[in-house]
N, C-alpha and C positions, 0 to 999 in steps of 0.2 A: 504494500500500500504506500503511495508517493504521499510527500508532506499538502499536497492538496486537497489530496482525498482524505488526509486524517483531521485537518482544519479543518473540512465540511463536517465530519462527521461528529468531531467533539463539540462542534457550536451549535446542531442540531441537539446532542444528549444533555447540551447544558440549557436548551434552550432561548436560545441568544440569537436576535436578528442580526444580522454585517450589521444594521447599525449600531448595534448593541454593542458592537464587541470591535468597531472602529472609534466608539467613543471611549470604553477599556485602555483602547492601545492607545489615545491622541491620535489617531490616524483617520482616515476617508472611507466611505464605503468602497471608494471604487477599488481603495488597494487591495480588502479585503477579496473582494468579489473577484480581483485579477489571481492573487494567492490559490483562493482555491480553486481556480480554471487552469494555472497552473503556469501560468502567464508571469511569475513574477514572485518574487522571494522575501522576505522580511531581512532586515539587517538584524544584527546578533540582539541590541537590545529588545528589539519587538517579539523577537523568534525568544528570550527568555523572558517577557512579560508573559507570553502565550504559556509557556509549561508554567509560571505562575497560576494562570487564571483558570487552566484547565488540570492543575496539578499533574502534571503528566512529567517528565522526564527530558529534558534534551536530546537526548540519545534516541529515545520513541520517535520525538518530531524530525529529527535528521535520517534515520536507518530505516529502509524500506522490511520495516516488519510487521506482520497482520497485527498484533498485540504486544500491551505498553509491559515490558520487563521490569517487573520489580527488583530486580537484583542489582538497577541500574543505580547509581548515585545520584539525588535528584538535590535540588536547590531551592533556595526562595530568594529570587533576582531583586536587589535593593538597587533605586534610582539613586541618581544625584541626591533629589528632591528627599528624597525620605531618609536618605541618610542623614542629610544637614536638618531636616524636621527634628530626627529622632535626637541628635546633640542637644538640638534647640530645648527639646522636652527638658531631658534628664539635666538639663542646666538649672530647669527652671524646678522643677521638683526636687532638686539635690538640695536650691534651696533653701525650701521649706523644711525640709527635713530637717538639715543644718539649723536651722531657725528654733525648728520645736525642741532638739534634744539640747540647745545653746540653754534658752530658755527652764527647761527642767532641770537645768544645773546648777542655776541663779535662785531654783526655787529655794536653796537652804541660805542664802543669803539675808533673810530677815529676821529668820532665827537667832542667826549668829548676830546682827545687829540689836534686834528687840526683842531677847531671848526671854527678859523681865519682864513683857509686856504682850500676854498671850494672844491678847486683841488684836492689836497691832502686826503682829508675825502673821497671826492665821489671815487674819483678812489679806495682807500682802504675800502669803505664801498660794492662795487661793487662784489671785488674779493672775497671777506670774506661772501657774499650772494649766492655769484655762487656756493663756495664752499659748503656753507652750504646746499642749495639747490642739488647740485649733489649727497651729501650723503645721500638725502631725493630718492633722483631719484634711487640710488642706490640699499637700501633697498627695494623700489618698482619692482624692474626690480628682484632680489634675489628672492621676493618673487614672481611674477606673473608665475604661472601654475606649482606651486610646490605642490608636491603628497601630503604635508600634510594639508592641505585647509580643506580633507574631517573631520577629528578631530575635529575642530572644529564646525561642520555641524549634527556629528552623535552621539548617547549616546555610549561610549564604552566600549568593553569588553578585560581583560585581563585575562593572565595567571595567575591563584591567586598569587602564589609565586614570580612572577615577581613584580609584585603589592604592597605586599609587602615589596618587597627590593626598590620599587621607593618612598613609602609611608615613609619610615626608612629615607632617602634620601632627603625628601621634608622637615620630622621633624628638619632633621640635620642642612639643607641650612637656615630653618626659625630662630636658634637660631645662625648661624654664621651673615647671613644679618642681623639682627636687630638691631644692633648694627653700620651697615655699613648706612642703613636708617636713622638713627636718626644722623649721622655724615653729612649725606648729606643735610642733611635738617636745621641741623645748619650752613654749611658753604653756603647754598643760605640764609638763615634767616642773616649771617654776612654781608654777602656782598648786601642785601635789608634797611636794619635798616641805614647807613649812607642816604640814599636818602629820606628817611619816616625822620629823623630827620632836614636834610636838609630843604626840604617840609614845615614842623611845626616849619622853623626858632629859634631851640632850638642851635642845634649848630655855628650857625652865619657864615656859611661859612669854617669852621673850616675843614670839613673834603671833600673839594670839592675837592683839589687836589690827594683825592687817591677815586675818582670815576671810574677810570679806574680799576684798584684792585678791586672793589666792586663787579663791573661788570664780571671781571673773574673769581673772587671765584662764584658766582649766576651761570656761565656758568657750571666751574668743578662741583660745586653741583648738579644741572642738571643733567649733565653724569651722576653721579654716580646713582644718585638715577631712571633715567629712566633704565636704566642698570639693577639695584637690581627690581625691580618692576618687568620688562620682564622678566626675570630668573625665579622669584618666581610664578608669575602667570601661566608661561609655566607649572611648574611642579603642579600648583593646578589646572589645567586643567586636567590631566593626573590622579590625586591623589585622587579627589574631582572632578569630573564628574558630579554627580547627580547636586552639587548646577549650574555650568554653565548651564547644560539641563534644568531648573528649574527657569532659570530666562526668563523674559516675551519677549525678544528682542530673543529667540532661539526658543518658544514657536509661536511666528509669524510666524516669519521666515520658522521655521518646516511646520505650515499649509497654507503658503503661497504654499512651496515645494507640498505640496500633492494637494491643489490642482491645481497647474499647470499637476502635472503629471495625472491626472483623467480627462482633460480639453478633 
């Protein structure tokens, strides 16, 4: 069966008029209607939207065979577009995250100021947990039933050249953050060490009145470094594929997915 006759036939089982399925690709009717007469070929990106939309294989739509080989390695083709989407996302939900867990950190900060003053503490330990907790809620509500879920679900395929330029990209972010990592980690290590010496009664008391300080650098370090962390992982996701697919919690999860769908 030529890759014409298999574009008819999956856009009939799926359903889908040429218009249907020229608006899918950004493309025309006519290209489609030329495709499947046989007239005419897709370029690589359109020909891996298609094994997207019709979950079929590459190999199926290029190799003249009756039926689609599961043995095959299949993909899920990421655009330009949805790559730089999918940054965009996890920038902006890393953060809220960053935000809420900052915030739940501050919450013992009024304690330790108006420890003698229960009113005072709880009513500010209250609002500084809502807060923090809304930006937890927030993050979840940005993310729930946003298109890029499947990325992390699927092995993926890109545009080599695209790839790439995100790979140059990934190199670049790892030698600007690493730097921003080891800052973050020393100003939660700053503001940890007065309490671990405290603890061990080395300082005598000496540095209890700047525990509220202690607590807010361990907050800001926090931020920063969950911050850097989401960034960089977004793009080693993207960049380095294989090792995410490759670990055993995706590996599950994947034949958890097959066999529900064969169920």
């Amino acid at each position: 069966m030529a890759f014409s006759e298999k574009l008819y036939k999956l856009r009939k089982e799926k359903g889908l008029s040429q218009e249907a399925l020229a608006e899918k690709l950004n493309t025309s009717r006519q290209a489609i209607s030329k495709w499947e007469n046989g007239q005419g070929f897709p370029e690589t990106e359109k020909l891996l939207m298609i094994g997207n939309i019709f979950e079929v294989s590459i190999d199926y739509l290029l190799k003249d065979t009756v039926e689609q080989s599961h043995e095959n390695e299949q993909g899920y083709y990421v655009s330009r577009e949805m790559a730089e989407g999918f940054l965009l996302h996890e920038r902006k939900t890393s953060k809220y995250i960053a935000l809420g867990m900052s915030l739940l950190i501050l919450v013992t900060v009024p304690y330790i100021i108006f420890k003698h003053d229960p009113a005072i503490y709880t009513f500010l330990i209250i609002i500084i947990a809502v807060l923090g907790i809304g930006a937890l809620m927030a993050a979840a509500v940005i993310d729930e039933g946003n298109k890029y879920k499947i990325l992390r679900k699927e092995t993926l395929l890109f545009d080599q050249n695209y790839h790439k330029e995100l790979t140059a990209r990934y190199e670049n972010m790892k030698k600007r953050y690493a730097p921003v990592m080891i800052l973050s980690f020393c100003i939660i290590a700053a503001g940890g060490l007065p309490f671990i010496l405290e603890e061990k009664e080395i300082t005598s008391g000496f540095l209890v009145p700047y525990y509220p300080y202690c607590v807010a650098l361990m907050a800001v370090g926090a931020y920063i470094f969950i911050r850097t962390v989401a960034i960089l992982d977004t793009y080693k996701l993207l960049v380095i594929n294989e090792e995410h697919t490759n670990r055993l919690s995706y590996k599950i999860r994947k034949k958890v997915k097959e066999k529900l769908d064969n169920f």
